[in-house]
C-alpha positions in Angstrom: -20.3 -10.9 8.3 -20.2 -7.9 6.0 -23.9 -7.0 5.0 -24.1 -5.2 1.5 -24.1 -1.7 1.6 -26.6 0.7 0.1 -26.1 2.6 -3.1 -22.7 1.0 -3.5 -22.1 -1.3 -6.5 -20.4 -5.0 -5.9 -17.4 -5.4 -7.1 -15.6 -8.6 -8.7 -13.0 -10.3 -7.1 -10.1 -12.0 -9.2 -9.1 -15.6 -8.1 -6.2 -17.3 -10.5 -7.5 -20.7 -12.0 -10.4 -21.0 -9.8 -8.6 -20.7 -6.0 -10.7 -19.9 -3.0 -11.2 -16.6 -0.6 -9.3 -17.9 2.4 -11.8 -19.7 4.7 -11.5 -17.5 7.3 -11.9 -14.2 5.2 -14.5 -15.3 2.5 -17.7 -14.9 4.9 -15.9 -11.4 5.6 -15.3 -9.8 2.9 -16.9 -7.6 0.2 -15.5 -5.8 -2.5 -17.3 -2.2 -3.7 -16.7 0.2 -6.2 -17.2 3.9 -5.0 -17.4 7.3 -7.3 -15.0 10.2 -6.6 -15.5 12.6 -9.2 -15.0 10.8 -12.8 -12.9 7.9 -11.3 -14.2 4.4 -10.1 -12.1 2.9 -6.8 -12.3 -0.3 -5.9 -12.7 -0.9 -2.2 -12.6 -3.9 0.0 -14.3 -4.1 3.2 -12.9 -7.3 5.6 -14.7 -7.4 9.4 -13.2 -8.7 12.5 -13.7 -12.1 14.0 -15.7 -10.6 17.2 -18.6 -8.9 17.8 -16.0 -6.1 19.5 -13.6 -5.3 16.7 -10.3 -4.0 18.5 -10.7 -1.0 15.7 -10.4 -0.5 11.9 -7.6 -0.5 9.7 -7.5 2.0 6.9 -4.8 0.2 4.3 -3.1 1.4 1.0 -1.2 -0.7 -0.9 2.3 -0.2 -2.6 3.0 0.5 -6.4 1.5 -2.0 -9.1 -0.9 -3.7 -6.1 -4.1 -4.6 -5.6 -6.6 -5.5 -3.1 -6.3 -9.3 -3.8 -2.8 -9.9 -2.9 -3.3 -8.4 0.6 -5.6 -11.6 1.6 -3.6 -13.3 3.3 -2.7 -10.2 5.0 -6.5 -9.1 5.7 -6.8 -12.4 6.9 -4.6 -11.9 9.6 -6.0 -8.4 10.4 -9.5 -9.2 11.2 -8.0 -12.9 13.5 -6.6 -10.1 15.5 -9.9 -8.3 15.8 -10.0 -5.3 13.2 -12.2 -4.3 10.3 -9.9 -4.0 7.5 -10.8 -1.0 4.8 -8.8 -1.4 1.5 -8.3 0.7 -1.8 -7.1 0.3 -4.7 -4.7 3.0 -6.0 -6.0 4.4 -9.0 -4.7 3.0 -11.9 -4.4 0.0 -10.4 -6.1 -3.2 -9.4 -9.9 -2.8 -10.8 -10.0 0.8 -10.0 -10.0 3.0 -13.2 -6.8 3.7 -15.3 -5.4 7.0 -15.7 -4.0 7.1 -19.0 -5.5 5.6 -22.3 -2.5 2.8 -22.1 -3.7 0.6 -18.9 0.1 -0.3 -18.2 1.2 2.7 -17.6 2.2 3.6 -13.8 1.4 7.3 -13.8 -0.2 10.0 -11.5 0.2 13.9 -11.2 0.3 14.4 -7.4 0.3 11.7 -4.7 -2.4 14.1 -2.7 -4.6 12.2 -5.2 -4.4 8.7 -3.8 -4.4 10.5 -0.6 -7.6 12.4 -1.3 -8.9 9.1 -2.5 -8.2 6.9 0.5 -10.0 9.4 2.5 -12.9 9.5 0.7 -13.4 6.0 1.0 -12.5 5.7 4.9 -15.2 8.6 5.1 -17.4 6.5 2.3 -16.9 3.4 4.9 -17.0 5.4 8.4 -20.2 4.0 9.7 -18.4 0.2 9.3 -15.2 1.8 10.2 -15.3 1.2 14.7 -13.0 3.8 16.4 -9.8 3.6 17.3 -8.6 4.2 13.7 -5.0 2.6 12.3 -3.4 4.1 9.3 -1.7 1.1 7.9 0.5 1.3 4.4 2.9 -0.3 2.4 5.6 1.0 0.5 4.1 3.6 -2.1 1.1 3.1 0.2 3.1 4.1 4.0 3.8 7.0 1.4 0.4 7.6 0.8 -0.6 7.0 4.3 2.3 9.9 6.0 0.7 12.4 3.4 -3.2 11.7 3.8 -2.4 12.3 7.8 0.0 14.7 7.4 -2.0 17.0 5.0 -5.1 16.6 7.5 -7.1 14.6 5.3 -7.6 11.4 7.1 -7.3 11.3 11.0 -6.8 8.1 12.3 -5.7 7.7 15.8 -1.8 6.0 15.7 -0.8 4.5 12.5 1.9 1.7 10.7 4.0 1.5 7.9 5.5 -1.6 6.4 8.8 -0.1 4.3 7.2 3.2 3.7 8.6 4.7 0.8 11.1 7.5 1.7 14.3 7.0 0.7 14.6 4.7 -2.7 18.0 3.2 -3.4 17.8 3.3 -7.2 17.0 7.2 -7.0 19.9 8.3 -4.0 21.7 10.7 -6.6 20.9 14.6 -6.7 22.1 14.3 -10.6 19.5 11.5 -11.3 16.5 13.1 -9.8 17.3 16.1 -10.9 16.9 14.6 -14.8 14.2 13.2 -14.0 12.1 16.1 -12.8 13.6 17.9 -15.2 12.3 15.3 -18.2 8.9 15.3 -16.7 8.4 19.2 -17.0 10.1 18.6 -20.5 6.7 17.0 -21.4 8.2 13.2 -21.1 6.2 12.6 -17.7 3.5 10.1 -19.5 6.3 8.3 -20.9 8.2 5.5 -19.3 11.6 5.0 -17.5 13.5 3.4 -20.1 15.6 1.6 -18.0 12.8 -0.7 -15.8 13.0 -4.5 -16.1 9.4 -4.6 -15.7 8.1 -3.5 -19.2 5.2 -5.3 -19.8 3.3 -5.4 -16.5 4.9 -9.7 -15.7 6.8 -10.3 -13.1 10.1 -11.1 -13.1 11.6 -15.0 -12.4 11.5 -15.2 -8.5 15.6 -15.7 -8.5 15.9 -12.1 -9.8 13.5 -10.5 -7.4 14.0 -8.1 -4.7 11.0 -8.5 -3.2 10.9 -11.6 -1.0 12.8 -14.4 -0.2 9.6 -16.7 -0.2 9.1 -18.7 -3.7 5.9 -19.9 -2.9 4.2 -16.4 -1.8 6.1 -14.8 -4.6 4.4 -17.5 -7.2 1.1 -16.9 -6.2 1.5 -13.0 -6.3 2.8 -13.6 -9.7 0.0 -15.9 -10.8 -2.9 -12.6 -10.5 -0.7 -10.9 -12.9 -0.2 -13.7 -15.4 -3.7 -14.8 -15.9 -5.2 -11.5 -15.4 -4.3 -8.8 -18.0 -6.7 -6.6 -16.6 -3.9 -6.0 -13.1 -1.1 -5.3 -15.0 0.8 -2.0 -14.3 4.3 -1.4 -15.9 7.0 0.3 -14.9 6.7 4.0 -13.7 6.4 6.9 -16.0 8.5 9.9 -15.4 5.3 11.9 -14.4 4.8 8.7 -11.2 8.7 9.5 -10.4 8.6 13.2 -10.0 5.4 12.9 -7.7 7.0 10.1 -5.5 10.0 12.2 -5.4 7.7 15.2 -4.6 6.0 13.1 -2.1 8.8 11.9 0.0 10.2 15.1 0.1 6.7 16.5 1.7 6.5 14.0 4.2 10.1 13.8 5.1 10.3 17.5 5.6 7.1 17.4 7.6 7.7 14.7 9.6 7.3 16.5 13.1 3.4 17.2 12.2 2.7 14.0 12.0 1.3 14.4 16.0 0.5 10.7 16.4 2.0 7.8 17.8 3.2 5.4 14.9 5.5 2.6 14.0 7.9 2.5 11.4 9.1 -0.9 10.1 11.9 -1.0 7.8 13.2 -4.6 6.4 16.6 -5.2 7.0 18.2 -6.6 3.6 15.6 -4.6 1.5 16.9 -3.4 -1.6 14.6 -0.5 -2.9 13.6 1.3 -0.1 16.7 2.1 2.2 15.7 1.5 6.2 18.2 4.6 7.0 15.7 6.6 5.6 12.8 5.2 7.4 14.6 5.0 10.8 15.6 9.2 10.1 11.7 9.8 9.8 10.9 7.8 12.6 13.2 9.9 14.7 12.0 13.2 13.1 8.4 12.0 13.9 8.8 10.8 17.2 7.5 7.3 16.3 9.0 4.0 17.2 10.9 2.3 14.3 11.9 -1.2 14.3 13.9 -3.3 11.8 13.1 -6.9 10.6 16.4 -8.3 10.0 16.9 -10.4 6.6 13.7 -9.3 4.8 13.7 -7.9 1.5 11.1 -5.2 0.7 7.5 -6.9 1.0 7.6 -7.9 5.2 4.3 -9.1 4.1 5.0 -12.0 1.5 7.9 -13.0 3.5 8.8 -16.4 5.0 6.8 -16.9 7.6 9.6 -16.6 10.4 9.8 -12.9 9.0 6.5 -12.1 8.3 5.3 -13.4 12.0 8.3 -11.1 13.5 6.7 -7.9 12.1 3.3 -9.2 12.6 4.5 -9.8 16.5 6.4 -6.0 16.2 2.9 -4.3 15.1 0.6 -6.4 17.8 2.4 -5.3 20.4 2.4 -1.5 19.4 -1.0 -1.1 19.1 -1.5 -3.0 22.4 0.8 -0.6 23.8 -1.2 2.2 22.6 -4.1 0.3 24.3 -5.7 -0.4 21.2 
């Protein structure tokens, strides 16, 4: 069980019309708020089922998440025998906004969220048991490549579910290019104009390219439709031309990434193409493996899916004897 931790201040945790911490998790898990500098981050801390955790995982989430929607998730973490450490981005999920206007999806470097997770594994790192996994989705395996590959968090192998470094919608040398070039303009607070996702709701599951699973996509949706408070709209220019700047690092930095690490890429994902994550994996020396059929979240994906890459990422970290 997680004891409470000194000088750190409980946080809330958001459950749509009254639903419970999954059985297995809610003696487990705590939620704190941490300090770094004039920002508040929310952090969840999940323990293992066994009195000999197999290790911690250090987790960042994708774009618009937030620590709740990972239960299921953390769940299956800690029956595997981890500690689970988990932030939320800021400006999103109860961590503190950015700008005055909650909705927007903004930030000015992504070495932020990477100085950020770090603080909190290092907040954490008397809970966090040795080895060390560096686990991240989308915007979050992002997040995770940078924070490792700019020396700021050390863990000893780490994972990423669809890491975002290659996006589909932005392939074109002529788009980017406006893009950036908008953001210097002074537009970067401002929003992409063309985003279906205005107001911070989800989309109807039949137009999503997220996952093929209605009943996992519902109860994502649910947090943001009776939670205001969650919502994050679509990106600014400002969020674009720091992704952009981000995969760009990483991608061109691959070979320092120095430790063993799996890449999974979904096989009919739509946003993030796997070509790009299968080149990094190459350039880093990591193994990369492809889910066949899965849109872009392996992790609210039928369960046929979602057990294959939870098979895929047991076995690497066994065959790093971890």
């Amino acid at each position: 069980m997680v004891s409470p931790l000194p000088n750190f201040e409980e946080a809330e945790i958001v459950l749509p019309g009254g639903r419970p911490v999954p059985a297995a998790l809610e003696p487990r898990l705590k939620t704190y708020y941490i300090k770094r500098g004039d920002i508040r981050l929310r952090v969840m801390l999940a323990t293992a089922v066994t009195d000999n955790p197999r290790g911690s995982i250090i987790f960042s989430p994708g774009r618009t998440e937030f620590i709740e929607k990972y239960f299921e998730t953390t769940q299956n973490l800690i029956q595997m025998g981890f500690n689970v450490l988990m932030v939320d981005p800021r400006g999103q999920g109860l961590s503190d906004r950015i700008l005055e206007d909650r909705l927007k999806s903004y930030i000015s470097d992504f070495q932020v969220y990477a100085d950020d997770l770090a603080f909190a594994a290092q907040e954490f790192a008397p809970l966090l048991p040795r080895p060390h996994v560096g686990m991240g989705h989308s915007m979050g395996g992002t997040i995770v490549l940078q924070s490792i590959i700019s020396g700021v968090l050390t863990p000893d192998v780490v994972v990423c579910s669809a890491p975002m470094l290659g996006l589909f919608d932005l392939e074109t040398p002529i788009l980017r290019g406006l893009i950036i070039g908008l953001a210097r303009l002074g537009l970067d607070k401002r929003n992409l104009p063309w985003q279906r996702q205005r107001s911070g709701l989800p989309i109807p599951f039949e137009g999503n390219k997220l996952t093929s699973d209605k009943d996992r996509y519902r109860n994502w949706a649910s947090f943001f439709q009776s939670t205001p408070r969650l919502r994050v709209g679509q990106p600014t220019y400002g969020w674009i031309r720091a992704s952009l700047a981000a995969i760009s690092f990483v991608n061109r930095n691959a070979a320092a990434l120095k430790i063993p690490g799996l890449m999974l890429g979904a096989g009919a994902d739509p946003i993030v193409n796997p070509a790009s994550i299968e080149a990094f994996a190459k350039a880093a020396g990591c193994e990369y493996v492809v889910v066949p059929g899965a849109l872009h979240e392996l992790f609210l994906e039928r369960d046929p899916l979602r057990d294959e890459a939870f098979a895929k990422i047991d076995a690497f970290l066994k065959s790093q004897k971890i």
